[in-house]
N, C-alpha and C positions, 0 to 999 in steps of 0.2 A: 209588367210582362215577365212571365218564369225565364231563369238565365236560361234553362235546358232548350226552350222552345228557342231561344233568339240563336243561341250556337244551330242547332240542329239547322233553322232558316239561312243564318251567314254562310252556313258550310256546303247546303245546298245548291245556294248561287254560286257560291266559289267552284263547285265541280260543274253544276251547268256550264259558266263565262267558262273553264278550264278545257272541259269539252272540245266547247266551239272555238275559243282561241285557237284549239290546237290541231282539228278539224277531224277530232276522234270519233267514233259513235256518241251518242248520251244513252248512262245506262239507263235510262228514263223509256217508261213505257211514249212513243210517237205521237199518240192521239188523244185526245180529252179524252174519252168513255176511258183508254188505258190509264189514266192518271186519275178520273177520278176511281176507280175500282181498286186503285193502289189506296186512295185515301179512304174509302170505303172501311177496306180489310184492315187499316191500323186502327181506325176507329172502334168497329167491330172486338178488336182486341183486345184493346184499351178498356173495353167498355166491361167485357168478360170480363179480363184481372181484377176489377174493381168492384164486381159482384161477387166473385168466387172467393175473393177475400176476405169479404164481411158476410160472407153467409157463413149458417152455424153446420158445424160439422156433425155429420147422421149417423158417421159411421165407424167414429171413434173406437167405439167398442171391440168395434171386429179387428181392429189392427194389432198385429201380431208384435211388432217392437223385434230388437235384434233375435231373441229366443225364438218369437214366433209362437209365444201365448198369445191370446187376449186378455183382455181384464178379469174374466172369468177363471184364468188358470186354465185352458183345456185352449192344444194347440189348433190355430187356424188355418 
């Protein structure tokens, strides 16, 4: 199991039981359909960073860099 996933999981519970121990709100969406649309949207994300990462970049060319040439010499 990744260490990040099992802290992320301990630390969850611990504010959940923290919560309720103390008989604050939980900032947690109330309802299944709200918790899964929570997990949903991380997935989602997740999912993006990891495509957007390994995909090739199009547009290199036209990026202008501090001066705001491109590669071409002519400003963009």
């Amino acid at each position: 199991m990744n260490p990040r996933f099992a802290i992320g999981l301990l630390l969850g519970v611990a504010i959940g039981f923290g919560c309720r121990a103390l008989g604050i709100p939980s900032p947690a969406p109330p309802a299944l359909v709200g918790a899964l649309l929570v997990v949903a949207m991380t997935l989602g994300y997740s999912l993006a960073d990891r495509y957007l990462a390994r995909r090739h970049a199009t547009t290199l060319p036209h990026c202008g860099g501090p001066s705001g040439r491109g590669a071409d010499g002519e400003r963009t």
